[in-house]
Each structure stands twice: as C-alpha cells, then as structure tokens.
MOPAC internal coordinates of N, CA, C and O (Angstrom, degrees):
PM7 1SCF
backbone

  N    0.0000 0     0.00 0     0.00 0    0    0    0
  C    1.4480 1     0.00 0     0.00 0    1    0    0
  C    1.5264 1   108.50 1     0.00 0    2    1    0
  O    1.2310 1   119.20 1   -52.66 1    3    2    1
  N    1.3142 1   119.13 1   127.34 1    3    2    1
  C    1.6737 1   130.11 1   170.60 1    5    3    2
  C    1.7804 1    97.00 1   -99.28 1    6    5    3
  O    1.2310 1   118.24 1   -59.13 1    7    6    5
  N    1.0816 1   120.96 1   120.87 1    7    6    5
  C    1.8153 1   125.42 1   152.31 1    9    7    6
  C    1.5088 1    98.72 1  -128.66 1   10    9    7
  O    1.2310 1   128.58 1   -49.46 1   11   10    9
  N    1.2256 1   101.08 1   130.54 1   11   10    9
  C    1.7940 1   126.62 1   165.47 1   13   11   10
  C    1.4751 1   131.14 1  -116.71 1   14   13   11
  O    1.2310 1   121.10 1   -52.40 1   15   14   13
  N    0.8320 1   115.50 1   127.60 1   15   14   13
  C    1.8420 1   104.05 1  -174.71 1   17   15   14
  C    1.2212 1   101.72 1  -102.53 1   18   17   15
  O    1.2310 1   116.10 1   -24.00 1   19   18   17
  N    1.5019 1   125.01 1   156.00 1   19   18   17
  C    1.5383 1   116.28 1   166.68 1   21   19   18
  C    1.1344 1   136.78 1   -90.83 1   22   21   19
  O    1.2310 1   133.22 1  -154.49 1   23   22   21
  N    1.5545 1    92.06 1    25.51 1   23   22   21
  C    1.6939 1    99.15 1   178.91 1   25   23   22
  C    2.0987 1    95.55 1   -98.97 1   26   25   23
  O    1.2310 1   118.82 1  -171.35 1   27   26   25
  N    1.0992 1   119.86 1     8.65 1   27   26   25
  C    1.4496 1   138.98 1   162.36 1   29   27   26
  C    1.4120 1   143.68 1  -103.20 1   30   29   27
  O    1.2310 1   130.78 1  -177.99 1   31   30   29
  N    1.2530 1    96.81 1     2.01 1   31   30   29
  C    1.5452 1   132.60 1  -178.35 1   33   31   30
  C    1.4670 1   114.62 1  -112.22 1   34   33   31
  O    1.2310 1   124.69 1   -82.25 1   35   34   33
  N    1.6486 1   108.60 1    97.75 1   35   34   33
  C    1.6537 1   103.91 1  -156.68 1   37   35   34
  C    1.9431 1    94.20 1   -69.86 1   38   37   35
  O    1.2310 1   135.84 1   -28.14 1   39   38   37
  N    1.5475 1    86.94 1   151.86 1   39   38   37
  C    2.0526 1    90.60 1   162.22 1   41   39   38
  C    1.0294 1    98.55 1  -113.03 1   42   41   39
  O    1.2310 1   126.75 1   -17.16 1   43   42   41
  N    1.7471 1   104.63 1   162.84 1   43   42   41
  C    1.5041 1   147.88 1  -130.68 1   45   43   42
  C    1.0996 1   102.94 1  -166.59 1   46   45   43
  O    1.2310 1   113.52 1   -29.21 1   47   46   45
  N    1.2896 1   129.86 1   150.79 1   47   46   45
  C    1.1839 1   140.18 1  -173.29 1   49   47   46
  C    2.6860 1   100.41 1  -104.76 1   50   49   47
  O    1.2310 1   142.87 1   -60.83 1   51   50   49
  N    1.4602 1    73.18 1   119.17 1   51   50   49
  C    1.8722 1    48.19 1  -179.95 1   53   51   50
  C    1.4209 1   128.34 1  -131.67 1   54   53   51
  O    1.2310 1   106.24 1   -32.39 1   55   54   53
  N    1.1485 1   143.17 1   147.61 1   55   54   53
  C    1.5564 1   153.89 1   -87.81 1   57   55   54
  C    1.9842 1    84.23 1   -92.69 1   58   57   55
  O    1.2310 1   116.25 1  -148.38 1   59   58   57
  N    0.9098 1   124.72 1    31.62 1   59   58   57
  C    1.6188 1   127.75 1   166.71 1   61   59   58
  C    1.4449 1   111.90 1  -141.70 1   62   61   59
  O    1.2310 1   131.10 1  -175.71 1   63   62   61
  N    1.3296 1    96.19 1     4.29 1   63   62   61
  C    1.3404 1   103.12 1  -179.26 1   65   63   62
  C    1.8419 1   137.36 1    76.37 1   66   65   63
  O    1.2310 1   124.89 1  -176.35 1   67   66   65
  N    1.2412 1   108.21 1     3.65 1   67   66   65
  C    1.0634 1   128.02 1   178.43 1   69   67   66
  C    1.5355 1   110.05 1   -88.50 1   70   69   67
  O    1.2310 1   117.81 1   -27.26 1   71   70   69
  N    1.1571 1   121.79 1   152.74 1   71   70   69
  C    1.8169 1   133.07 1  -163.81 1   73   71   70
  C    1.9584 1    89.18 1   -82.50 1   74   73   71
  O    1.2310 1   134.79 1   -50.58 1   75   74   73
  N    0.9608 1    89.00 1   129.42 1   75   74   73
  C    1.7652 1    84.56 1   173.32 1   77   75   74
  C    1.7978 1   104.39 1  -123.71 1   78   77   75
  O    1.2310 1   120.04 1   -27.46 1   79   78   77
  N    1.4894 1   117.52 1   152.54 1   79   78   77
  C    1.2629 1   114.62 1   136.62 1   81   79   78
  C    1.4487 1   119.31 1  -127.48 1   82   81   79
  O    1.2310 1   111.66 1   -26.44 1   83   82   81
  N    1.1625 1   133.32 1   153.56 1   83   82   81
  C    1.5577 1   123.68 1   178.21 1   85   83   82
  C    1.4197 1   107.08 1   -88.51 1   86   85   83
  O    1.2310 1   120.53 1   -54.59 1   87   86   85
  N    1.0313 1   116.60 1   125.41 1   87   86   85
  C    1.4517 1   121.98 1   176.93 1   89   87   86
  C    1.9110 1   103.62 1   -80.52 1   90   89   87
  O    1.2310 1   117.14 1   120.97 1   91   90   89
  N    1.6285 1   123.05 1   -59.03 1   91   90   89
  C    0.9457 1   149.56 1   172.41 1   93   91   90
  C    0.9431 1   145.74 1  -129.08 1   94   93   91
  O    1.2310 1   117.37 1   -59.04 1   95   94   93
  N    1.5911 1   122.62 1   120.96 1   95   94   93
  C    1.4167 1   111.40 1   178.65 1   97   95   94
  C    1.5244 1   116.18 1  -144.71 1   98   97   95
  O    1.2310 1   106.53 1   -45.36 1   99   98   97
  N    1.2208 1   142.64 1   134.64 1   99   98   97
  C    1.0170 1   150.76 1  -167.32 1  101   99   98
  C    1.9588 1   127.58 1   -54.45 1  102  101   99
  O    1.2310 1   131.28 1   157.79 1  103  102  101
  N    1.6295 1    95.83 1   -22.21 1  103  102  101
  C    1.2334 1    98.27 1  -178.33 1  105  103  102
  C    2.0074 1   115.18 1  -113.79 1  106  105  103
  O    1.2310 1   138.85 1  -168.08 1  107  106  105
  N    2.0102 1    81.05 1    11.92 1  107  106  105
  C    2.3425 1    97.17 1   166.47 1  109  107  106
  C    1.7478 1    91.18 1  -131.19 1  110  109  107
  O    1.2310 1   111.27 1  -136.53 1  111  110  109
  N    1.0420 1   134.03 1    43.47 1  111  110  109
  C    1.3952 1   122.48 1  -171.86 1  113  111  110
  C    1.4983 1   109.91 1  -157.92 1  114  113  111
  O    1.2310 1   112.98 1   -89.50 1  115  114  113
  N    1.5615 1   130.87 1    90.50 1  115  114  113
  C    1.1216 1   148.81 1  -157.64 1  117  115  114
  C    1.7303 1   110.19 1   -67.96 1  118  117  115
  O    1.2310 1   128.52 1  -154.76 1  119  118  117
  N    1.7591 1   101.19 1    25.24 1  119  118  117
  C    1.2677 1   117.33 1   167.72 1  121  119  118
  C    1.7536 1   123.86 1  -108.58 1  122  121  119
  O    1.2310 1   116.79 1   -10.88 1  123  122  121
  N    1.2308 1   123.70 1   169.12 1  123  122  121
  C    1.3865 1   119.38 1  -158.39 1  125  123  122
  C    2.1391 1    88.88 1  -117.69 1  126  125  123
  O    1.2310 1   131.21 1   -71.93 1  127  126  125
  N    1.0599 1    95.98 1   108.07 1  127  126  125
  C    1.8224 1   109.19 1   179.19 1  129  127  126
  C    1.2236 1   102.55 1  -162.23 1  130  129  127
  O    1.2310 1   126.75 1   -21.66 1  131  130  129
  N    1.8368 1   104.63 1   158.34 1  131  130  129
  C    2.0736 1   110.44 1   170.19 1  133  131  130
  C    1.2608 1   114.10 1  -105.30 1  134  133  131
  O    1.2310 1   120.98 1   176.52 1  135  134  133
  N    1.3031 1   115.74 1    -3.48 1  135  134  133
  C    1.2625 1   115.01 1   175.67 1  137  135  134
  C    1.5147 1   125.23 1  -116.50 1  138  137  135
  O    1.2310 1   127.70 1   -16.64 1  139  138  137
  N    1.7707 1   102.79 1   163.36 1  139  138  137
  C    1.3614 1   101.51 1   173.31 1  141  139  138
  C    1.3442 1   123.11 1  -105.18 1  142  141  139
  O    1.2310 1   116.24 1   -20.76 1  143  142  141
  N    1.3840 1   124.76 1   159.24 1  143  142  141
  C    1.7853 1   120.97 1   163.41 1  145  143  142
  C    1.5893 1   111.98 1  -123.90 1  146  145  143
  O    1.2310 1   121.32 1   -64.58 1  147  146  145
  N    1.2772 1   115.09 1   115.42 1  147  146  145
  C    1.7354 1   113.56 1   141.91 1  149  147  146
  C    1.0553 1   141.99 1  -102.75 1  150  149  147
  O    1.2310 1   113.70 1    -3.42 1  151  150  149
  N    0.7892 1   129.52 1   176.58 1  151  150  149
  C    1.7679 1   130.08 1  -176.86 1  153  151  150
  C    1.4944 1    96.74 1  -112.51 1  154  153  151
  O    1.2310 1   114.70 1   -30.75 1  155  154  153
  N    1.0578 1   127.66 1   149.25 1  155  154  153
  C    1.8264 1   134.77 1   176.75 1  157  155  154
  C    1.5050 1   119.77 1  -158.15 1  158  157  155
  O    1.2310 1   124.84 1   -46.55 1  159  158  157
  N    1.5162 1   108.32 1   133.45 1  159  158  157
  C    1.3524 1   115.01 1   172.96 1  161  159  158
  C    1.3895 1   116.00 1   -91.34 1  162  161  159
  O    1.2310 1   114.60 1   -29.06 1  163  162  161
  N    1.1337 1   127.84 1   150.94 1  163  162  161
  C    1.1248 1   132.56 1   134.46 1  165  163  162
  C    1.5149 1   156.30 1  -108.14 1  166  165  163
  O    1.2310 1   105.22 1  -115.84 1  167  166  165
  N    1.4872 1   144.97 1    64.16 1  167  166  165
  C    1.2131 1   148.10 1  -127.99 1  169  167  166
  C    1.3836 1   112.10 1   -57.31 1  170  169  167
  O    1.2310 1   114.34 1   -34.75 1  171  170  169
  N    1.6869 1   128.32 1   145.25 1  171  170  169
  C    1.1713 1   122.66 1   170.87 1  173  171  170
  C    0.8793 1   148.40 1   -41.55 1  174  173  171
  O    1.2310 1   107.60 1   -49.48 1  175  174  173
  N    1.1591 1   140.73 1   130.52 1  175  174  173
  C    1.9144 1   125.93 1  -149.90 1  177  175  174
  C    1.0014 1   140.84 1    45.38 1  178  177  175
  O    1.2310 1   130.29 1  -150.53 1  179  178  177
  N    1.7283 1    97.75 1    29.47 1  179  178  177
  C    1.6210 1   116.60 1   158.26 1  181  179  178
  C    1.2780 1   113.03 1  -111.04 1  182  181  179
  O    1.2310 1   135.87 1    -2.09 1  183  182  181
  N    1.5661 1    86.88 1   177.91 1  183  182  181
  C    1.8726 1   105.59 1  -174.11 1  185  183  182
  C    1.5603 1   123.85 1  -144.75 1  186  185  183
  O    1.2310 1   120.91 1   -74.82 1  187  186  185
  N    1.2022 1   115.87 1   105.18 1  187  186  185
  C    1.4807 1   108.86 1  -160.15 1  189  187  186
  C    1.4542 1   113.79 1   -73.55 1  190  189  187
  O    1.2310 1   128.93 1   -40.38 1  191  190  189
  N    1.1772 1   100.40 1   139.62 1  191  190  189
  C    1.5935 1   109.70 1  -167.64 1  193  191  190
  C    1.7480 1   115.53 1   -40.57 1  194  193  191
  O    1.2310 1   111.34 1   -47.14 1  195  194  193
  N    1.4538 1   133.91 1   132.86 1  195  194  193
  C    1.1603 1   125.67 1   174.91 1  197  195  194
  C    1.7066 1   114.87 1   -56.49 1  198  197  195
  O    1.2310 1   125.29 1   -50.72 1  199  198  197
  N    1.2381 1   107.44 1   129.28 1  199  198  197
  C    1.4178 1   119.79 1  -175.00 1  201  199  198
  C    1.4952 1   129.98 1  -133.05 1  202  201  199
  O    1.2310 1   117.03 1    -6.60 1  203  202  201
  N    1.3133 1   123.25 1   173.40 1  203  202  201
  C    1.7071 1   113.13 1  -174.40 1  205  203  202
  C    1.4490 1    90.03 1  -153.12 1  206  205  203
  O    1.2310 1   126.21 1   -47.24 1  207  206  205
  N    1.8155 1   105.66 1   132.76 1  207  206  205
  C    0.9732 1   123.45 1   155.23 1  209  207  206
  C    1.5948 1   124.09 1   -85.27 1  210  209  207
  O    1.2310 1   122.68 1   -10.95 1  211  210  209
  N    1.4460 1   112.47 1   169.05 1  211  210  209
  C    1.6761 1   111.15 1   153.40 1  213  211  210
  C    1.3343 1   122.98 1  -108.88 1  214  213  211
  O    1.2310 1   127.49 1   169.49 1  215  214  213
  N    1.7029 1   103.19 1   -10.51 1  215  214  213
  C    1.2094 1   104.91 1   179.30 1  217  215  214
  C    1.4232 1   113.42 1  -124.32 1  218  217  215
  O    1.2310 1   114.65 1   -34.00 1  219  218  217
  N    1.5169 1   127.75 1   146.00 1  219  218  217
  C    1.1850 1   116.34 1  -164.50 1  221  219  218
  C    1.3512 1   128.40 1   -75.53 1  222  221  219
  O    1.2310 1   112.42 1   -16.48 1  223  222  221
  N    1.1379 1   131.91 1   163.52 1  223  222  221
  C    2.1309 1   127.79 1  -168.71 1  225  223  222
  C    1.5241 1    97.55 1  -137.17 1  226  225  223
  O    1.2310 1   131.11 1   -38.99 1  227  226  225
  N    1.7992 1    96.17 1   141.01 1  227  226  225
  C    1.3606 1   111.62 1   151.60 1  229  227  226
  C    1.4071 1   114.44 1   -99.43 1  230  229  227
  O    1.2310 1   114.44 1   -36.40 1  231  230  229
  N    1.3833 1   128.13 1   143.60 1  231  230  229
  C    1.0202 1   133.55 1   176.10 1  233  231  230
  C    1.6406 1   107.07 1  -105.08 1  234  233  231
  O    1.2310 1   116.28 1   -41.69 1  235  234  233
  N    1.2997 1   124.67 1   138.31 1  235  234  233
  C    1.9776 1   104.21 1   174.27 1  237  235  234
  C    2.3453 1    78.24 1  -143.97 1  238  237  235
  O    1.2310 1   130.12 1   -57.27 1  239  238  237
  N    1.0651 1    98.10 1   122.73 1  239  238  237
  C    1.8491 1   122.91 1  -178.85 1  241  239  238
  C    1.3043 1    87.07 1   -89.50 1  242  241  239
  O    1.2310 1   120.51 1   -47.19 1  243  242  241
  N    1.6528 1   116.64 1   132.81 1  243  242  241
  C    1.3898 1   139.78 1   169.09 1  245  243  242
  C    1.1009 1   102.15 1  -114.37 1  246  245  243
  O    1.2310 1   107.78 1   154.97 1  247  246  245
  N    1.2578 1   140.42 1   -25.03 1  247  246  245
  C    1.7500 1   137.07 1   175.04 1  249  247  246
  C    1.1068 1   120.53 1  -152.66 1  250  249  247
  O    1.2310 1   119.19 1    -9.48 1  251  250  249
  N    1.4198 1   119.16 1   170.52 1  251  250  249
  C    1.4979 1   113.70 1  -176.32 1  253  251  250
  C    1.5608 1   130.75 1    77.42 1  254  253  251
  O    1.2310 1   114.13 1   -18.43 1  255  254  253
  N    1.4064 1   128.73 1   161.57 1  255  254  253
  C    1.5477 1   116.15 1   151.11 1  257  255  254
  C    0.9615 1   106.81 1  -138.39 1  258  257  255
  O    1.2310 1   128.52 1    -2.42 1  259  258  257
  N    1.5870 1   101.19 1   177.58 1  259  258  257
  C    2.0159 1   115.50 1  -164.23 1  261  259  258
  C    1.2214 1   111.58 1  -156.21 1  262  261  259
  O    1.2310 1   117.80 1    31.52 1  263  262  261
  N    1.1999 1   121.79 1  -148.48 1  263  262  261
  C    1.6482 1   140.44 1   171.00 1  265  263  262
  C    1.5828 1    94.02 1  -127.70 1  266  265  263
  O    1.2310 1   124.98 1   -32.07 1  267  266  265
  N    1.5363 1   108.05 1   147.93 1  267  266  265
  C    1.1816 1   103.67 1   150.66 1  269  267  266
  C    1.2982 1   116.42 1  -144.58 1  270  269  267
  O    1.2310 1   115.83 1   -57.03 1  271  270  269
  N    1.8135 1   125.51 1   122.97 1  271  270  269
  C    1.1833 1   126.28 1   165.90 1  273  271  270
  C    1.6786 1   128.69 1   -99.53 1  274  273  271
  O    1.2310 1   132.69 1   -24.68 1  275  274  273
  N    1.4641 1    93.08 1   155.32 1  275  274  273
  C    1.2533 1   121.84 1  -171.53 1  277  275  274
  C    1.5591 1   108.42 1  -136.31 1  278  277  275
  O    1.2310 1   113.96 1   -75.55 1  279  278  277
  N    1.2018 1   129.04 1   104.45 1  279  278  277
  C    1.5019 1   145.69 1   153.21 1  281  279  278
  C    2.1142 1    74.52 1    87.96 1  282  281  279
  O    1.2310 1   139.48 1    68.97 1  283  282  281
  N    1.1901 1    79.82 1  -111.03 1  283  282  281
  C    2.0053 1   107.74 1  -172.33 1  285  283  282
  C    1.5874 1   115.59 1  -101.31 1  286  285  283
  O    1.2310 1   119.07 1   177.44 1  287  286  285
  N    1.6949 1   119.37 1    -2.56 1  287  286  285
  C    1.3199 1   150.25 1  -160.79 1  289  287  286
  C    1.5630 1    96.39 1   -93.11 1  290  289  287
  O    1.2310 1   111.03 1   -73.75 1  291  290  289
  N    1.2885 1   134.49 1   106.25 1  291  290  289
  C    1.2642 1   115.73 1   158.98 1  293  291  290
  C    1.9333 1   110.47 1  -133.72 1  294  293  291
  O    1.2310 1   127.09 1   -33.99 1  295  294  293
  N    1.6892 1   103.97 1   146.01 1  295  294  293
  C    1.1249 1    92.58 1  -156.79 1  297  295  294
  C    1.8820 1    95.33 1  -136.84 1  298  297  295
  O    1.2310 1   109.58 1   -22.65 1  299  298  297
  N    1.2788 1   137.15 1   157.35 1  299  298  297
  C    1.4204 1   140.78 1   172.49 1  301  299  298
  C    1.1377 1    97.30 1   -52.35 1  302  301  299
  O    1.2310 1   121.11 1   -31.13 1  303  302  301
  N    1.4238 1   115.48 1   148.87 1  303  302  301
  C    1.8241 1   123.66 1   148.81 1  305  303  302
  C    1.4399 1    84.12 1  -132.47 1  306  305  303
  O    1.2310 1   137.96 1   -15.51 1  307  306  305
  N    1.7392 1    82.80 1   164.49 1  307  306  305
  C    1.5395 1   121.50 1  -173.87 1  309  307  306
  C    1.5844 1   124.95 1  -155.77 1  310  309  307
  O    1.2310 1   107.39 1   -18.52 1  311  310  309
  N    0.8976 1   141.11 1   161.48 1  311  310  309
  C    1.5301 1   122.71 1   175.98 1  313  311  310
  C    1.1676 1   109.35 1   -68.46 1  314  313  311
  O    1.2310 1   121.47 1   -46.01 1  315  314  313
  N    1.3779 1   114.80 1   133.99 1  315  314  313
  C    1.8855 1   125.09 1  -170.95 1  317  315  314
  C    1.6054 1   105.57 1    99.87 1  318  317  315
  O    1.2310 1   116.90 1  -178.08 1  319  318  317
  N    1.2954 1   123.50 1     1.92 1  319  318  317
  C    1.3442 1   112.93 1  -175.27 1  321  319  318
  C    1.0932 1   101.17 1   -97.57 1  322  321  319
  O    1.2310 1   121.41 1    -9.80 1  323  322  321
  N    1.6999 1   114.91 1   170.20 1  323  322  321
  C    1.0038 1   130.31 1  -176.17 1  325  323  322
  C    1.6084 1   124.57 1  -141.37 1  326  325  323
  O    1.2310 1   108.57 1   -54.07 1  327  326  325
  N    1.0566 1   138.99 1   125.93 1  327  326  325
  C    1.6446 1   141.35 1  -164.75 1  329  327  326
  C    1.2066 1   119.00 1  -150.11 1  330  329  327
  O    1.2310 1   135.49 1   -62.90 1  331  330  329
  N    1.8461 1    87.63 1   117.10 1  331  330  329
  C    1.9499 1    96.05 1  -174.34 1  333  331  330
  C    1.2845 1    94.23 1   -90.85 1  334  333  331
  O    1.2310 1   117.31 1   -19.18 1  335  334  333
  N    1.3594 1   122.73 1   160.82 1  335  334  333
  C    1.6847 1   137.18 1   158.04 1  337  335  334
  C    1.3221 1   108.89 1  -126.48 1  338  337  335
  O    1.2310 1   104.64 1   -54.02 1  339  338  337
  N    0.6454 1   145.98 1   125.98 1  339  338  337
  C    1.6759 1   162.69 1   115.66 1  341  339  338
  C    1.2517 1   117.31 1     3.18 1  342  341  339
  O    1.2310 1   116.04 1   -46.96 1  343  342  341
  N    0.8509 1   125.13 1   133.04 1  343  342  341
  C    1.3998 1   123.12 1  -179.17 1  345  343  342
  C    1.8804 1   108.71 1   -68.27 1  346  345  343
  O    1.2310 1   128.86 1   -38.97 1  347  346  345
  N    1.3387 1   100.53 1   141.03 1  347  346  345
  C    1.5601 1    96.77 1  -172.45 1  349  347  346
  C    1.8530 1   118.52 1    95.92 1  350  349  347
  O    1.2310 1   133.29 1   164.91 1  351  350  349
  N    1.3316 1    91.92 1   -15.09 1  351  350  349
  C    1.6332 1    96.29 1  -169.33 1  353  351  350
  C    1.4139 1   114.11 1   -62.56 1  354  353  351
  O    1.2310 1   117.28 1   -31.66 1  355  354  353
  N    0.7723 1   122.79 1   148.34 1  355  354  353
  C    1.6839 1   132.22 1  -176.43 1  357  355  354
  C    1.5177 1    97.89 1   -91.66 1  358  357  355
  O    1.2310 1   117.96 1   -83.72 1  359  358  357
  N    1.3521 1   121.48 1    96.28 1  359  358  357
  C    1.6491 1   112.15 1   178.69 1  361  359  358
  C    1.7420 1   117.30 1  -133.04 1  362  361  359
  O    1.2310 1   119.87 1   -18.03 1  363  362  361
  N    1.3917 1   117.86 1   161.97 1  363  362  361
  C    1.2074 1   109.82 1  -169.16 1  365  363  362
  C    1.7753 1    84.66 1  -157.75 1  366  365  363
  O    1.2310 1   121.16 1   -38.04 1  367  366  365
  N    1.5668 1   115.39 1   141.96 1  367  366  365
  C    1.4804 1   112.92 1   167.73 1  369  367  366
  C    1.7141 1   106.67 1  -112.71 1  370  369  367
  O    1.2310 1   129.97 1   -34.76 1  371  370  369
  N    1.4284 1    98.37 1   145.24 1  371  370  369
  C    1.6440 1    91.61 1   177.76 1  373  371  370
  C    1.3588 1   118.39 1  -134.31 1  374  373  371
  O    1.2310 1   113.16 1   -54.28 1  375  374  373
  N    0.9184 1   130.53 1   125.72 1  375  374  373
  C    1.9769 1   142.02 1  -112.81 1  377  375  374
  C    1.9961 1    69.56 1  -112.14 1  378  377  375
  O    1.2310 1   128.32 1   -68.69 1  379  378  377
  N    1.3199 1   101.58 1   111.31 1  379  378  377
  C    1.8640 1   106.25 1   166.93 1  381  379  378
  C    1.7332 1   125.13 1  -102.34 1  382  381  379
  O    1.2310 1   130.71 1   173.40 1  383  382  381
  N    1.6400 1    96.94 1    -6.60 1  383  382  381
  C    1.1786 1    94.40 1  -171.40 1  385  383  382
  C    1.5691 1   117.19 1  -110.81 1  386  385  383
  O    1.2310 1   118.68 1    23.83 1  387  386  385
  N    1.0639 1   120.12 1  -156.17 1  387  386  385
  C    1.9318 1   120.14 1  -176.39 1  389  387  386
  C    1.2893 1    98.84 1   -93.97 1  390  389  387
  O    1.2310 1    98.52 1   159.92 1  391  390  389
  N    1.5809 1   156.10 1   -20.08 1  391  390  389
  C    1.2067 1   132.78 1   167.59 1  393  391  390
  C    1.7878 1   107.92 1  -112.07 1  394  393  391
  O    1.2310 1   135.19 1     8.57 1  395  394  393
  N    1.4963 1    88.21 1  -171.43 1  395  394  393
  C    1.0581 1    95.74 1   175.92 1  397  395  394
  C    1.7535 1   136.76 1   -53.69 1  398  397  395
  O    1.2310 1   109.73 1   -60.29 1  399  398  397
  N    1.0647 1   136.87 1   119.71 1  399  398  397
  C    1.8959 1   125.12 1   168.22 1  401  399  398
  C    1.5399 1   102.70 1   -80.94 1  402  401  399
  O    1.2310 1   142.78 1   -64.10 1  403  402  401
  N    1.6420 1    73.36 1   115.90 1  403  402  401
  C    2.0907 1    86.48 1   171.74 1  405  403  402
  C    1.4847 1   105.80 1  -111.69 1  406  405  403
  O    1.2310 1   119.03 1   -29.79 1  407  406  405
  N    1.1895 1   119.46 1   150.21 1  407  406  405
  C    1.4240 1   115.33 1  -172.97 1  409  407  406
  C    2.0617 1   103.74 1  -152.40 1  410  409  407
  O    1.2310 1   116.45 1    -4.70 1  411  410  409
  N    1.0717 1   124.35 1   175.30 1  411  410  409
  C    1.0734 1   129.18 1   172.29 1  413  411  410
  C    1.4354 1    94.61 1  -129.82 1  414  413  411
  O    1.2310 1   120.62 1   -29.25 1  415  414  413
  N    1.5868 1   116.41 1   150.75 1  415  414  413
  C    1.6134 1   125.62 1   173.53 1  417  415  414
  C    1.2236 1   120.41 1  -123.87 1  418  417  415
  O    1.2310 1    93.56 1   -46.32 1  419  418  417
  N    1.0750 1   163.12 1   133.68 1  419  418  417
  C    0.9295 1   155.86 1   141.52 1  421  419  418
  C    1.5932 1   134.25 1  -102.10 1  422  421  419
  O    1.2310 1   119.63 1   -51.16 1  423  422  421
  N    1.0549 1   118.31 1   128.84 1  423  422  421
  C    1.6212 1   128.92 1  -136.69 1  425  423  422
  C    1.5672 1   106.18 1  -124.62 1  426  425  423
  O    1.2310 1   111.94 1   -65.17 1  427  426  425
  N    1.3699 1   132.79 1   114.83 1  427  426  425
  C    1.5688 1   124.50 1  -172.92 1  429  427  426
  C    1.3884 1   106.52 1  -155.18 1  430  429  427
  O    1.2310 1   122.39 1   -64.50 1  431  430  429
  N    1.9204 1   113.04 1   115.50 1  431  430  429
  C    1.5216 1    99.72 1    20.59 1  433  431  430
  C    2.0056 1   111.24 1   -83.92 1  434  433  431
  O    1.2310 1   133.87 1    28.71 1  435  434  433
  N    1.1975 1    90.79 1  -151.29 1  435  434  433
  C    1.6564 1    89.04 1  -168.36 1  437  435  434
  C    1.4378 1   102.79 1   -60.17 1  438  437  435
  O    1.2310 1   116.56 1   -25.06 1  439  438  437
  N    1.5287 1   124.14 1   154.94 1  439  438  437
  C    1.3627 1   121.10 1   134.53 1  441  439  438
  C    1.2992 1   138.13 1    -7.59 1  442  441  439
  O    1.2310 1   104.30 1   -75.98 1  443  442  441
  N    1.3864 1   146.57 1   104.02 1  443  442  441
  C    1.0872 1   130.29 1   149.14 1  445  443  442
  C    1.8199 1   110.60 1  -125.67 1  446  445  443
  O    1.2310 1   125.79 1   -21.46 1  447  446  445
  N    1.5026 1   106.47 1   158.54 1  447  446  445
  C    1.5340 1   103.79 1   177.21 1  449  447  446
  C    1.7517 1   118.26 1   -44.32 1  450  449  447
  O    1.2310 1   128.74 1   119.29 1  451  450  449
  N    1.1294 1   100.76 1   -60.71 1  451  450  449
  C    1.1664 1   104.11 1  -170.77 1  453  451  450
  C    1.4593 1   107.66 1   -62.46 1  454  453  451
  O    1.2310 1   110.27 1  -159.61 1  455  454  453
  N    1.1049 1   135.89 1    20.39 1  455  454  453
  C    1.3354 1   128.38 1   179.43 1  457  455  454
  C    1.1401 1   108.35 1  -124.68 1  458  457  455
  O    1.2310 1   114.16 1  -167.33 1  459  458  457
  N    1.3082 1   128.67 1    12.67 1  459  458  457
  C    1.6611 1   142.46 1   174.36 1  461  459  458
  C    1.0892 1   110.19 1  -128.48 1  462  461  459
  O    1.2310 1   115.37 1   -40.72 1  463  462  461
  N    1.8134 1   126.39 1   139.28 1  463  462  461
  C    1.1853 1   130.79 1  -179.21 1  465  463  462
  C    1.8054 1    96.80 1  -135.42 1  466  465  463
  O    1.2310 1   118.94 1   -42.61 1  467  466  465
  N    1.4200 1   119.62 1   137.39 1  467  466  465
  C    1.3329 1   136.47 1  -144.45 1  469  467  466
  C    1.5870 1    82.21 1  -120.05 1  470  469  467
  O    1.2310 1   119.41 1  -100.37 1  471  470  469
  N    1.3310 1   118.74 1    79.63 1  471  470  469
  C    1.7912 1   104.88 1   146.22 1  473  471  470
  C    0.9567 1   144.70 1     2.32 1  474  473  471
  O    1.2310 1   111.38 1   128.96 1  475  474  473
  N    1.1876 1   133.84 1   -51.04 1  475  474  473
  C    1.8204 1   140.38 1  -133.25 1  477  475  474
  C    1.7556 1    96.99 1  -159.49 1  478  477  475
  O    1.2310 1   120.10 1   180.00 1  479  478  477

C-alpha cells in the first residue's frame, strides 16, 4: 500500500507557471503505473504560461474558476469540472475568479521534462 498526503508533497513552481506538487510518479514511487498525478494551484488573475505536451492530461478542478484553452477551443472551469487535452494541445489555464484554482492533473504516460515545451 502507497498513501500520501499533500501536505508531504514539496511545491515548486512549474515551467507554465502554475504552483505544482507531485502527488505521484512512477519513476519516485516503488509502484508499477504509466502515469503521473499532481495537484496545482493557480492564483487569481493569473495565467499559466501557453504550453505543449506529448503526452496526454486529465485535468479534474476542486476550486475556483477560470478559462480553459485548448488549440482555439476555450471553455469555463469550475470545481467538478473536468478537461481532457490531447497530446500536443496548445493549452494555457487562466484563474478568473477571487481565489485560488486548485485542480489535480493527471498526465499519461508520466510527465517528463523533455516531453513539455513552454511557449512564452
């Protein structure tokens, strides 16, 4: 059995600019999976840098609302929402409301640097 809390999961600032912590990842986690999960903030009246994956992400928002784009696609989030991207997608979230946007991600296969390219 693996249980983690996220008060054990250091944050980082990460290359879109959004607060990250890693909850999980396959290549610090003495478990057998392809994917990754973090948890991420975003502060009010920000906008995370436009970015491109290679591998595709779920997004699922626990608080807050925003914008969220995809290629030329942009759509509301809210807590309870949910947003697939595609691998390759051109995406950026932009925090519209007075607190924080918290969200969890999940990324497959896992995260790695080299598999993200930062727009801006």
């Amino acid at each position: 059995m693996l249980k983690r809390t996220l008060a054990e999961c250091q944050e980082f600032l990460g290359g879109d600019h959004t607060v990250l912590r890693e909850i999980l990842h396959p290549t610090k986690h003495a478990v057998k999976f392809g994917y990754s999960l973090a948890h991420g903030k975003l502060a009010a009246g920000r906008r995370s840098k436009w970015h491109v994956l290679t591998s595709s992400e779920v997004y699922y928002f626990i608080a807050g609302q925003g914008r969220f784009t995809i290629d030329a696609e942009t759509c509301p989030v809210e807590a309870g929402s949910m947003i697939y991207v595609p691998p390759g997608g051109k995406q950026s979230l932009e925090n519209t409301g007075t607190t924080d946007v918290e969200f969890l991600c999940l990324v497959d296969p896992a995260w790695r640097a080299e598999d993200e390219a930062v727009l801006e």
